[in-house]
KEBAKOL-332426 format. One record per residue (C-alpha): residue in three letters; residue number from 1; x, y, z. Coordinates in steps of 0.1 Angstrom, whole numbers, plus 5000, padded with zeros to 4 digits. Example, Ala and Ser with C-alpha at 12.3 -4.5 7.8 and 13.67 -1.06 7.14 Angstrom:
2
r  k  xx  yy  zz
ALA  1  5123  4955  5078 .
SER  2  5137  4989  5071 .
This chain:
400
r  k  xx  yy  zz
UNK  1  4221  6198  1326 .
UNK  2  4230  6174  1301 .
UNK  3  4258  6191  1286 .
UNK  4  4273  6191  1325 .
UNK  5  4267  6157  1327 .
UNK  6  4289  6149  1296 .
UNK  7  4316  6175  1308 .
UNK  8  4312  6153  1342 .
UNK  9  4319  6124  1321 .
UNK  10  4346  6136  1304 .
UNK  11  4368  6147  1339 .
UNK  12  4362  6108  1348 .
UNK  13  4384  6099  1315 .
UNK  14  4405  6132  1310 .
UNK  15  4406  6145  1344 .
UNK  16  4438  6169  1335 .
UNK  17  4435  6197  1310 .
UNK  18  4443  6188  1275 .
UNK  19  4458  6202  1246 .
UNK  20  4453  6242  1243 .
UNK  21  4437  6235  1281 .
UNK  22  4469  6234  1294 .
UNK  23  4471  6273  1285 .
UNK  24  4441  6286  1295 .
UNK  25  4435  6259  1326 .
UNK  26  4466  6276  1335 .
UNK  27  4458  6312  1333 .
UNK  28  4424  6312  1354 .
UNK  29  4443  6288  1380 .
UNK  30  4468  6319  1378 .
UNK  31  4439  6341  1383 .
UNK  32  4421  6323  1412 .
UNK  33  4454  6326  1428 .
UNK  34  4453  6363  1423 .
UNK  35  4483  6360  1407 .
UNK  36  4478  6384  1374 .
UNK  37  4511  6374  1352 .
UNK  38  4507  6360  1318 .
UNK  39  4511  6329  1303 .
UNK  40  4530  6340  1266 .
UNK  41  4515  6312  1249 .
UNK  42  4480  6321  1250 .
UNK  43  4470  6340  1218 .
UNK  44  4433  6355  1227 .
UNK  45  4420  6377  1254 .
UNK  46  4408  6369  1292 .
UNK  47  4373  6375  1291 .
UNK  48  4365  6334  1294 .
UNK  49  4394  6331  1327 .
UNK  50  4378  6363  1342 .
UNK  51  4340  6348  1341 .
UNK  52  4353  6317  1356 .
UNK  53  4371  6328  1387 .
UNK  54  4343  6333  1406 .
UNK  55  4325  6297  1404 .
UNK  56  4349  6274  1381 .
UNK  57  4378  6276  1399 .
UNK  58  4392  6240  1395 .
UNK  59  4366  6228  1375 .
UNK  60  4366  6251  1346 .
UNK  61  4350  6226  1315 .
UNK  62  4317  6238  1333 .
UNK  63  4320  6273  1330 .
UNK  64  4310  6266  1288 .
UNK  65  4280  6241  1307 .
UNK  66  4264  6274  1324 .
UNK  67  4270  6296  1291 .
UNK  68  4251  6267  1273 .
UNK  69  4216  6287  1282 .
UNK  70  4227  6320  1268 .
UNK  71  4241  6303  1236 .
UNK  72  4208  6289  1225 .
UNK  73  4192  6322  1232 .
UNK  74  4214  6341  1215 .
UNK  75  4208  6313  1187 .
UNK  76  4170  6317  1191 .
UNK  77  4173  6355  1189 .
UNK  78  4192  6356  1155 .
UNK  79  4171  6332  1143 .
UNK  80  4142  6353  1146 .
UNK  81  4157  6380  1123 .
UNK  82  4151  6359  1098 .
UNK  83  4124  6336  1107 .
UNK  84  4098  6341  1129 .
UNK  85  4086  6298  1136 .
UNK  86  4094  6294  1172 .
UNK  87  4093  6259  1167 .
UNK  88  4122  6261  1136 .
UNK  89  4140  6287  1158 .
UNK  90  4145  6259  1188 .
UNK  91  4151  6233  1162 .
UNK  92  4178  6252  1143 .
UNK  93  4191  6266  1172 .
UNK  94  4197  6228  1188 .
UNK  95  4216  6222  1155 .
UNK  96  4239  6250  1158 .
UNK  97  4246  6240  1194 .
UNK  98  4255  6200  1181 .
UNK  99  4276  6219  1151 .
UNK  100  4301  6188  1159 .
UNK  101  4333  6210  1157 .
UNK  102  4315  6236  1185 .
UNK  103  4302  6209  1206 .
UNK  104  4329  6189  1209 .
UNK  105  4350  6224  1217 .
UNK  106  4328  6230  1244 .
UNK  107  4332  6204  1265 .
UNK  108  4364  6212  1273 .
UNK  109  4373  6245  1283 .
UNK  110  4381  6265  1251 .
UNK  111  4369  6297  1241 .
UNK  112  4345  6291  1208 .
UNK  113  4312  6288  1231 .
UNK  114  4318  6319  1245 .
UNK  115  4329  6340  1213 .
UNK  116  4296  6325  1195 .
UNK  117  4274  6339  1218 .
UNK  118  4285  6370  1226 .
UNK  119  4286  6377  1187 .
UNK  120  4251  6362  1184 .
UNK  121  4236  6383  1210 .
UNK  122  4251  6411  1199 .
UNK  123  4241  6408  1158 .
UNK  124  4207  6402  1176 .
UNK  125  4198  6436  1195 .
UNK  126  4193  6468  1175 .
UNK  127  4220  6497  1180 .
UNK  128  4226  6511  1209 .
UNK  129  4250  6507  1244 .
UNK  130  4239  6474  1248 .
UNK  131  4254  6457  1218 .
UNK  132  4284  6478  1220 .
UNK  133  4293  6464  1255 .
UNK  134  4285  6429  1245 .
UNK  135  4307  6433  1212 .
UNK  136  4333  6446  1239 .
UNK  137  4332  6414  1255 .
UNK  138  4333  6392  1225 .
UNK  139  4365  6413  1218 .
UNK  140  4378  6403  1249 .
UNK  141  4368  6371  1243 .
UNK  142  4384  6366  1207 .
UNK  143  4401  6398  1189 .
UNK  144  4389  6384  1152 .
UNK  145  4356  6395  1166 .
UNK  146  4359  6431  1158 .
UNK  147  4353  6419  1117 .
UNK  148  4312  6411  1127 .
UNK  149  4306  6444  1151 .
UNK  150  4322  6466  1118 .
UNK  151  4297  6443  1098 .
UNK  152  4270  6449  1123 .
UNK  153  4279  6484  1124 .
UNK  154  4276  6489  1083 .
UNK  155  4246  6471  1081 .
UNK  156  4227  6494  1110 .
UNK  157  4248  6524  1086 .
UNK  158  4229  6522  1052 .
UNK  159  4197  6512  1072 .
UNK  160  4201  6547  1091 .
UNK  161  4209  6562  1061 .
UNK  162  4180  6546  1037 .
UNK  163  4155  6556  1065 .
UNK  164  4173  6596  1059 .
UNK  165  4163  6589  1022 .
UNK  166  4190  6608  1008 .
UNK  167  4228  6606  1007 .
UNK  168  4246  6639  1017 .
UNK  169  4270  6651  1044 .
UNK  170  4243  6660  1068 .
UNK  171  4227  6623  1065 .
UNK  172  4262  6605  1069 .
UNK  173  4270  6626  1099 .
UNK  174  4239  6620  1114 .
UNK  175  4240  6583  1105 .
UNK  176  4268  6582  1126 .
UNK  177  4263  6602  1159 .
UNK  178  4236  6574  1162 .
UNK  179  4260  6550  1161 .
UNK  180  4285  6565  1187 .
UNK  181  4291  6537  1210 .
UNK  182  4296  6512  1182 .
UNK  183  4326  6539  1166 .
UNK  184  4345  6531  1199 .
UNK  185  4350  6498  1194 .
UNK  186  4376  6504  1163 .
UNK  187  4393  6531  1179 .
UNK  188  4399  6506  1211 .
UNK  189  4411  6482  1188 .
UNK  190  4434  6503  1168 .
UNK  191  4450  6514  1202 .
UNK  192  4450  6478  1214 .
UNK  193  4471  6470  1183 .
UNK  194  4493  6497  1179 .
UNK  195  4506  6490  1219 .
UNK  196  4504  6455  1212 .
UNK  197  4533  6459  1188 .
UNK  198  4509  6461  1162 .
UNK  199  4498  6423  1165 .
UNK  200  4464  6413  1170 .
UNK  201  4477  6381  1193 .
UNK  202  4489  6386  1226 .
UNK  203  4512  6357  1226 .
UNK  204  4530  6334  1208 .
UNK  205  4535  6360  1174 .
UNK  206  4558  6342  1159 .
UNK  207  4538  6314  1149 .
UNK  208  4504  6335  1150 .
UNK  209  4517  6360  1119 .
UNK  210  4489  6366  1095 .
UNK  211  4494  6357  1058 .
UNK  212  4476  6358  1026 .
UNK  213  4465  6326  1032 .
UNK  214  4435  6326  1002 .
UNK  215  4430  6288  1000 .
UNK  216  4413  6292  1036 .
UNK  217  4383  6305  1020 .
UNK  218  4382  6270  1003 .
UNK  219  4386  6255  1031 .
UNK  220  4355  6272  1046 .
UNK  221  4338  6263  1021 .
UNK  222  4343  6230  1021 .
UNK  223  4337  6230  1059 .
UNK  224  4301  6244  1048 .
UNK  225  4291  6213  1030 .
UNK  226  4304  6191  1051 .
UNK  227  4282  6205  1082 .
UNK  228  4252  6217  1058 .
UNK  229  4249  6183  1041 .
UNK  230  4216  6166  1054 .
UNK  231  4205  6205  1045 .
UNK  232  4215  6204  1007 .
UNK  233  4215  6168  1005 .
UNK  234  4174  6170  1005 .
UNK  235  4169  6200  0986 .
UNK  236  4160  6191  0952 .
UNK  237  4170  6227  0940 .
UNK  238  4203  6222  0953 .
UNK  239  4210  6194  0925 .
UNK  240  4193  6218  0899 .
UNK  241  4217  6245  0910 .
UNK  242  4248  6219  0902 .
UNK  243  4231  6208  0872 .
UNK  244  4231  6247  0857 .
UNK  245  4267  6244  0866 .
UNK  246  4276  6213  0844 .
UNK  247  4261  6233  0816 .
UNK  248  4283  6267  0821 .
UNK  249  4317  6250  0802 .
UNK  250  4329  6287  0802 .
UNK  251  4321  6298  0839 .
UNK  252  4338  6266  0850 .
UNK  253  4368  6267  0830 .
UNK  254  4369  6305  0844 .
UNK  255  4367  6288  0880 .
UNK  256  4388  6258  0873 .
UNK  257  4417  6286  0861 .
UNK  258  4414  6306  0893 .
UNK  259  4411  6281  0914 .
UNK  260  4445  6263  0905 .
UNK  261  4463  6296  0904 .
UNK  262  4454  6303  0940 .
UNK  263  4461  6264  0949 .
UNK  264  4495  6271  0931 .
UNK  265  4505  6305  0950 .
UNK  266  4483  6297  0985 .
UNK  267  4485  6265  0995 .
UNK  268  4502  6272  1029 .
UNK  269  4515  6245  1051 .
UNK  270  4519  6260  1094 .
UNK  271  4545  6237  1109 .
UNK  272  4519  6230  1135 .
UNK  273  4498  6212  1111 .
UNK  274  4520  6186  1105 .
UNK  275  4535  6186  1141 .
UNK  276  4506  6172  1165 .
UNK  277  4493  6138  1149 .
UNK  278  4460  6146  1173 .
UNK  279  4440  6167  1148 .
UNK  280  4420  6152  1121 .
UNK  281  4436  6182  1097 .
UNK  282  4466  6163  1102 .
UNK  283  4456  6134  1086 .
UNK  284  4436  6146  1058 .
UNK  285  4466  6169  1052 .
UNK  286  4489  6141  1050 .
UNK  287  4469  6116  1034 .
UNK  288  4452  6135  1007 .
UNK  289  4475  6166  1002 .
UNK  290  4511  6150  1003 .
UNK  291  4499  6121  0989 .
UNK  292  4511  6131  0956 .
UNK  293  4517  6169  0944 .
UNK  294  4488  6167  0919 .
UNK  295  4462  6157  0949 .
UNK  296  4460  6195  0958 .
UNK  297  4449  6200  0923 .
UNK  298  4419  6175  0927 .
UNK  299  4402  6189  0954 .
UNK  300  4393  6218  0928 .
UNK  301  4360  6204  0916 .
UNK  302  4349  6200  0950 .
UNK  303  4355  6238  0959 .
UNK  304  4338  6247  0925 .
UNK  305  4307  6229  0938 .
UNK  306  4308  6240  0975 .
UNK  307  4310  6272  0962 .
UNK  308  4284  6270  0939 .
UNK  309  4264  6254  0968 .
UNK  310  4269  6282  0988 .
UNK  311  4262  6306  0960 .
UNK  312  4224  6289  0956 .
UNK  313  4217  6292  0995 .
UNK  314  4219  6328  1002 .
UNK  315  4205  6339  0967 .
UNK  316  4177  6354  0985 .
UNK  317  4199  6373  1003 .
UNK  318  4204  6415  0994 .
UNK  319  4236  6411  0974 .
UNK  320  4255  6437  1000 .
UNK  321  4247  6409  1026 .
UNK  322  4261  6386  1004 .
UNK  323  4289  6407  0997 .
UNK  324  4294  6420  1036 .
UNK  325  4294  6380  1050 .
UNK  326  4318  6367  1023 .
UNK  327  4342  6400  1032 .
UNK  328  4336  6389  1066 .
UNK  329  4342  6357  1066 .
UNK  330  4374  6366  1042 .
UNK  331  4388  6389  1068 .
UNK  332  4384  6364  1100 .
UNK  333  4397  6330  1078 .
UNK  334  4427  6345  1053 .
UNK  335  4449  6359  1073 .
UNK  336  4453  6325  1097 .
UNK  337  4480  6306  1086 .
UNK  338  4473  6271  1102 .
UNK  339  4437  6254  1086 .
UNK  340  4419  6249  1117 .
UNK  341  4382  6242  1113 .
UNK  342  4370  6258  1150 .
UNK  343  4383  6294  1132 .
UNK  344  4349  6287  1109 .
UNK  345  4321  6284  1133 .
UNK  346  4315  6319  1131 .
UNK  347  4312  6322  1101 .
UNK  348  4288  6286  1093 .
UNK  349  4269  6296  1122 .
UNK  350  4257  6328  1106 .
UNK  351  4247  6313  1076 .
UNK  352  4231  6282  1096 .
UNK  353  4209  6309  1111 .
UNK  354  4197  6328  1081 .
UNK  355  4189  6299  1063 .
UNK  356  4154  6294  1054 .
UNK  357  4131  6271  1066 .
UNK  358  4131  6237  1055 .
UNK  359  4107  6207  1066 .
UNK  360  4105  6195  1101 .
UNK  361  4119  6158  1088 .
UNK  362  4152  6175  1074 .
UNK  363  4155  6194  1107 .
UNK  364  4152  6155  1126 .
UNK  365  4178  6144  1101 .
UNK  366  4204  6175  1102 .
UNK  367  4202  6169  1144 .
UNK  368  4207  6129  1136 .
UNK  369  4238  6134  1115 .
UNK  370  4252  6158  1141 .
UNK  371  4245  6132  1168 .
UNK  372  4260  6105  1147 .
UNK  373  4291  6127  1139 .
UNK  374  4291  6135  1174 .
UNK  375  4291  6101  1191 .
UNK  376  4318  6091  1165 .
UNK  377  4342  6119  1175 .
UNK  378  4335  6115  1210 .
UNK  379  4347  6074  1205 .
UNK  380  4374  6085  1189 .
UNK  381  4385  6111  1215 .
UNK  382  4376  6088  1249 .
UNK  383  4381  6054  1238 .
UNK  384  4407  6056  1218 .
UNK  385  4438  6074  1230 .
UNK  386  4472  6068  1221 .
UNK  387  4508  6068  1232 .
UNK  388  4539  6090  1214 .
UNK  389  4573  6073  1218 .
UNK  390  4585  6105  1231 .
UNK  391  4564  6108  1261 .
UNK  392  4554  6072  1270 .
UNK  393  4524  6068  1293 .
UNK  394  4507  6101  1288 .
UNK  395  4478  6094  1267 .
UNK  396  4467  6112  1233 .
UNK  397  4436  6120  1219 .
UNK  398  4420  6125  1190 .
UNK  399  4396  6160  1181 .
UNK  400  4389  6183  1154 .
């Protein structure tokens, strides 16, 4: 209800679609119309356009409003994989809903709400039909999607295959007949791709080709801190992890090597970074990163300690979780050329989930700092709009 209330808000003061709106406004418009064509700019699948016709049909910002219910569950239910506090589950699931990058996206009608929780509810339910069809729909939701159901699907593999308790032919085999309806989700895909002319994106390919793009890893990383800071920020072992790190001169110099081949050789500029002044990525990139050619090379320490960071809060985690979420995460985030922080919600969101309890008080501060981020962003994005020479009295906004 509240969430509607804001999206009601935001018609007053942006009553037309906005930004990538335009697109997918466009298509479900095109839809309600019964008119089936496509519009060649629009990149991911139909699954949000089709769930709108039948009740968002000129007001589709609250079709995100009515999946707000099903995305706290599907919060709530991950949660409980790894904790069973009801009370932390709501708490932490409140905080991945005021994530600011996700909650500003959905209150206008984009398609990160929707890809969340299909993903969430699906990593949630043990395997069978049911997560297969809802994995099905977060592929026709977002394509990158396919990365967490094969990630799901290994996971549920060496579980079936511990429980056999020995590794031959017979146990593998059998390992996977029980996984059937899962093993038809890469074999859509792969036939998806192939008459897709092998691309993953239905339009715009172009300037949607994928590319070793390592530094968005980094990126992610740094994204992680940024969202997780009233987390780490009041964890005393957090500082004792960075302090270890002070005192490993050879591990960092190992690092501080690596790190400045790959900002050498993978530092990747997308012409649409630079090209739309709206996006905050715009002006760190052209503020900090063209600032002078060194600058690139000073960020390093910080991805040394956001990956250090990250490194200290999933240490309790099996190290083929560890290994399966940072492949994961790898897969989705490296091959996209243009930094764009909504492309890491997944990926935090999973990790926000799983993380272990912590104090009631640093729960009331994470959803304070959200709030605070949140309200700020918001200001920016309604009260502050802007004009471009080339198109005078249409107004601009700021967002992530």
């Amino acid at each position: 209800l509240l969430h509607s209330l804001l999206v009601r808000y935001i018609y007053k003061i942006v009553p037309e679609p906005y930004m990538d709106e335009i697109f997918h406004v466009d298509q479900t418009r095109r839809y309600c119309s019964h008119n089936f064509t496509w519009n060649p700019k629009i990149t991911t699948p139909p699954a949000l356009y089709v769930i709108s016709v039948p009740l968002f049909c000129g007001h589709e910002r609250y079709a995100n409003s009515a999946l707000i219910p099903f995305a706290f569950v599907g919060c709530c239910q991950f949660r409980r994989l790894f904790q069973k506090n009801s009370e932390s589950s709501l708490l932490v699931s409140l905080a991945v809903l005021l994530l600011p990058v996700l909650f500003h996206s959905s209150l206008l009608y984009y398609t990160d709400l929707l890809s969340l929780t299909t993903v969430l509810w699906a990593l949630s339910q043990p395997p069978g039909l049911f997560p297969t069809l809802i994995f099905a729909l977060s592929l026709c939701t977002r394509q990158t999607n396919i990365i967490w159901a094969a990630a799901y699907g290994c996971v549920h593999f060496f579980l079936l295959l511990k429980n056999e308790g020995k590794f031959t032919a017979k146990a593998v085999i059998s390992s996977l007949l029980r996984l059937w309806s899962l093993l038809l989700l890469p074999i859509a895909f792969i036939v998806f791709y192939v008459l897709n002319d092998r691309s993953i994106v239905l339009g715009d390919h172009s300037a949607h080709r994928p590319v070793p793009h390592f530094m968005q890893i980094h990126y992610f990383f740094v994204f992680f801190i940024f969202s997780a800071a009233p987390l780490l920020g009041s964890n005393l072992k957090t500082f004792q992890s960075l302090g270890r790190l002070v005192f490993s001169p050879r591990k960092n110099f190992i690092s501080t090597v690596l790190l400045i081949f790959c900002v050498f050789f993978f530092t990747m500029q997308h012409p649409y970074l630079l090209a739309d002044n709206r996006h905050f990525t715009f002006y760190i990139w052209r503020r900090w990163f063209l600032r002078h050619p060194l600058c690139r090379y000073l960020t390093v320490p910080l991805y040394i300690v956001s990956l250090q960071l990250f490194r200290y809060t999933v240490s309790h985690w099996p190290r083929f979780l560890v290994l399966l979420y940072i492949l994961g995460t790898v897969a989705v985030v490296v091959p996209v050329h243009l930094v764009e922080p909504r492309y890491f919600i997944t990926s935090y969101v999973i990790w926000r989930l799983s993380y272990v309890d912590r104090p009631l008080t640093v729960l009331l501060l994470e959803l304070l700092y959200e709030a605070i981020v949140n309200v700020f962003v918001l200001y920016l994005f309604l009260a502050k709009p802007f004009e471009w020479p080339h198109e005078p009295g249409v107004k601009q906004r700021f967002m992530w």
